[in-house]
Biopython code that builds the backbone (N, CA, C, O; Angstrom):
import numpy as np
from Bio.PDB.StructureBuilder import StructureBuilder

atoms = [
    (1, "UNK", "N", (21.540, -24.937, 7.539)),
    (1, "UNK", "CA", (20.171, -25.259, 7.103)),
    (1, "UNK", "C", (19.308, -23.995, 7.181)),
    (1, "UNK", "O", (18.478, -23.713, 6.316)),
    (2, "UNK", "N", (19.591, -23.134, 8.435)),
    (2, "UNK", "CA", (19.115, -22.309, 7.930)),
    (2, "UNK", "C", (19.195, -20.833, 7.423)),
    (2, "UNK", "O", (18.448, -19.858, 7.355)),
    (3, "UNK", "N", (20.630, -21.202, 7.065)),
    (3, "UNK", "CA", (20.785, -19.854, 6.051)),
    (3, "UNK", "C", (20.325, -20.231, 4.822)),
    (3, "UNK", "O", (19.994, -19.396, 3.980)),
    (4, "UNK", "N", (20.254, -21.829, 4.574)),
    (4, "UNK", "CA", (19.732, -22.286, 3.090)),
    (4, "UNK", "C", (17.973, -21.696, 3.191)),
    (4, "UNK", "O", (17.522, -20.851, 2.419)),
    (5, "UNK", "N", (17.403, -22.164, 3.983)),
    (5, "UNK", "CA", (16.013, -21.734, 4.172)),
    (5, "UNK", "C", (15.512, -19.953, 4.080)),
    (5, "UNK", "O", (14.395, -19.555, 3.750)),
    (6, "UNK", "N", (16.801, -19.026, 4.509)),
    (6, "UNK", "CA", (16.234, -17.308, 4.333)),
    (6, "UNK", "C", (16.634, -17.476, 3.265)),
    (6, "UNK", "O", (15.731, -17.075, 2.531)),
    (7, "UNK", "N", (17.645, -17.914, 2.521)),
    (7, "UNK", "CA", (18.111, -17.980, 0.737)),
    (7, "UNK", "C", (17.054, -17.951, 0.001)),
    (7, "UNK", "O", (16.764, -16.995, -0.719)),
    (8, "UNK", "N", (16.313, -19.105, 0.126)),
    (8, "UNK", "CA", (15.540, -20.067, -0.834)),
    (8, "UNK", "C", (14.310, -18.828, -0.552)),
    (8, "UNK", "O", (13.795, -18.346, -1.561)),
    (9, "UNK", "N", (13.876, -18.351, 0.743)),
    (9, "UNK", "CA", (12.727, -17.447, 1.054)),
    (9, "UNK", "C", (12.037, -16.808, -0.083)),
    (9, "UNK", "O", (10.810, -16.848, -0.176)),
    (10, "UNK", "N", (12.724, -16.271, -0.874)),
    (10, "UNK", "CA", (12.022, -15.204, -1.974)),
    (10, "UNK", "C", (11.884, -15.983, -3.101)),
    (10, "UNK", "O", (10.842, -15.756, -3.716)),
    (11, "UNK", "N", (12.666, -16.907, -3.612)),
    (11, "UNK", "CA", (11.718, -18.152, -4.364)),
    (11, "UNK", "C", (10.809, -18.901, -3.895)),
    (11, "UNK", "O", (9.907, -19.116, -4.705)),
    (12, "UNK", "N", (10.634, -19.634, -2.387)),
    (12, "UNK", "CA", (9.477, -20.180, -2.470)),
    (12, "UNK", "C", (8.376, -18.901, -2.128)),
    (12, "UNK", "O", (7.318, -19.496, -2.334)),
    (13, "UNK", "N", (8.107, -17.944, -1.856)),
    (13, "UNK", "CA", (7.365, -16.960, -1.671)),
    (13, "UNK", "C", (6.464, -16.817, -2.811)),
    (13, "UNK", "O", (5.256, -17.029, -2.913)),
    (14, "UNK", "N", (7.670, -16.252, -3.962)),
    (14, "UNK", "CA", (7.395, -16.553, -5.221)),
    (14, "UNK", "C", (6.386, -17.387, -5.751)),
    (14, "UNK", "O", (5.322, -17.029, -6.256)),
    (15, "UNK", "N", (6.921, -18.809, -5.552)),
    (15, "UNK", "CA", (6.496, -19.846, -5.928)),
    (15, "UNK", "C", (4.719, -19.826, -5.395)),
    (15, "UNK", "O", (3.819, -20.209, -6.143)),
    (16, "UNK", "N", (4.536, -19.422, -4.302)),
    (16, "UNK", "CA", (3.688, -19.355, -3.390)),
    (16, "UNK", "C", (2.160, -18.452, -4.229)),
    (16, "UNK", "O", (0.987, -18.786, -4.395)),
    (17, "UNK", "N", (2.646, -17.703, -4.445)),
    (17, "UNK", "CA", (1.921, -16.025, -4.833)),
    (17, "UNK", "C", (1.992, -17.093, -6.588)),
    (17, "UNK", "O", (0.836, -16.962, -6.990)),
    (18, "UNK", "N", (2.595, -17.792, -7.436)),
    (18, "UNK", "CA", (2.419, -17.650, -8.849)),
    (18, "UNK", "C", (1.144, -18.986, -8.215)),
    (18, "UNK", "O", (0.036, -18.525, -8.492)),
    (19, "UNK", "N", (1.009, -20.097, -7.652)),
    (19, "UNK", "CA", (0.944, -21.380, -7.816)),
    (19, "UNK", "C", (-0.564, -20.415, -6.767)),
    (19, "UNK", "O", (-1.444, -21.233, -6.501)),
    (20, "UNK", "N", (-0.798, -19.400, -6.388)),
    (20, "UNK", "CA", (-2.222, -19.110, -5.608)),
    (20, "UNK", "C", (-3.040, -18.599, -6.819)),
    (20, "UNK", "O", (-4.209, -18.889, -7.075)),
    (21, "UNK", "N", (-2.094, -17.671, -7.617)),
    (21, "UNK", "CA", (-2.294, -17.263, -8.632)),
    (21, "UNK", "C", (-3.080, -17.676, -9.724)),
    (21, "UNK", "O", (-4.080, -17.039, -10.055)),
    (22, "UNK", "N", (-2.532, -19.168, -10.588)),
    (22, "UNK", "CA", (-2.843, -19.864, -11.238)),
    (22, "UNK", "C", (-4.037, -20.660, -10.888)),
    (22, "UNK", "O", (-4.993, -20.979, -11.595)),
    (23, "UNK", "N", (-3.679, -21.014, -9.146)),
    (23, "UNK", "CA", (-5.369, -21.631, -8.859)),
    (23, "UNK", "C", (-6.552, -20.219, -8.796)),
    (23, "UNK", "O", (-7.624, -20.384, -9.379)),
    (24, "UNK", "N", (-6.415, -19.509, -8.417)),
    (24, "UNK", "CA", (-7.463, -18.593, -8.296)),
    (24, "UNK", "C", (-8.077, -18.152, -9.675)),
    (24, "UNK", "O", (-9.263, -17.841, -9.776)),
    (25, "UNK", "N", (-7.239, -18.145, -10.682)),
    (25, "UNK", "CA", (-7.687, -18.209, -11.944)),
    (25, "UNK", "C", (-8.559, -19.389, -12.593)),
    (25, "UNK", "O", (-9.657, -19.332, -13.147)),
    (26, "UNK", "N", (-7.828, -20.330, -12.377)),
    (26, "UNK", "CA", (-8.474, -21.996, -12.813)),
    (26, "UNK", "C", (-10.176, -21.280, -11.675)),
    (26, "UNK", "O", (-11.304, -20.984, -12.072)),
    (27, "UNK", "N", (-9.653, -21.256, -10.452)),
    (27, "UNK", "CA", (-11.172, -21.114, -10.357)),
    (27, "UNK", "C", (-12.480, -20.428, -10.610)),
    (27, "UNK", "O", (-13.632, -20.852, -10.524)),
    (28, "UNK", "N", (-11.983, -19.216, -10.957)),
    (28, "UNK", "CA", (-12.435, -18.496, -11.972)),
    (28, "UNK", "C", (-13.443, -18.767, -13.364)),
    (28, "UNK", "O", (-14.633, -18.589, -13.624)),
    (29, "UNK", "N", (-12.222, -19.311, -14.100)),
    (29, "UNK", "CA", (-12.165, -19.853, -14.822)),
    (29, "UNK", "C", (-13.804, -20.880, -14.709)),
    (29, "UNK", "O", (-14.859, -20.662, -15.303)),
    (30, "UNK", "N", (-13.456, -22.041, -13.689)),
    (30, "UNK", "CA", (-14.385, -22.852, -13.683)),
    (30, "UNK", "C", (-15.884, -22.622, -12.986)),
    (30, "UNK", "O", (-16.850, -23.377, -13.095)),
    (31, "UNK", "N", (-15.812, -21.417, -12.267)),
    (31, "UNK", "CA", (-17.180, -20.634, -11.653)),
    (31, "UNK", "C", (-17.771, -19.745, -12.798)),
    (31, "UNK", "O", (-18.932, -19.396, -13.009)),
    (32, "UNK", "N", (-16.649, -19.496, -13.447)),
    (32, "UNK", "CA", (-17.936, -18.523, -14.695)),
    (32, "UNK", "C", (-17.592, -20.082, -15.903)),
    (32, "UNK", "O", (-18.142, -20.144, -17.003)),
]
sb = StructureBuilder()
sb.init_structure("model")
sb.init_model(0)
sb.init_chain("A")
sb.init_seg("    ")
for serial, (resi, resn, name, xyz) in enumerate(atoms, 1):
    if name == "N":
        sb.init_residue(resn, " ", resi, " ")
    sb.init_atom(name, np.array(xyz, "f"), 0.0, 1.0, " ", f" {name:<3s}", serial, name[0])
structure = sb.get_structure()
């Protein structure tokens, strides 16, 4: 379990940084 968990590490990281990404834009987005 947790060699599956350091595996998976740099995709959910990933996942992490695109999905902060996309909100920080949307908010952006909706403040201007």
């Amino acid at each position: 379990m947790k060699e599956f968990n350091i595996r998976n590490w740099p995709a959910a990281l990933l996942n992490l940084v695109i999905a902060a990404s996309l909100g920080g834009t949307v908010l952006t987005v909706t403040i201007a």
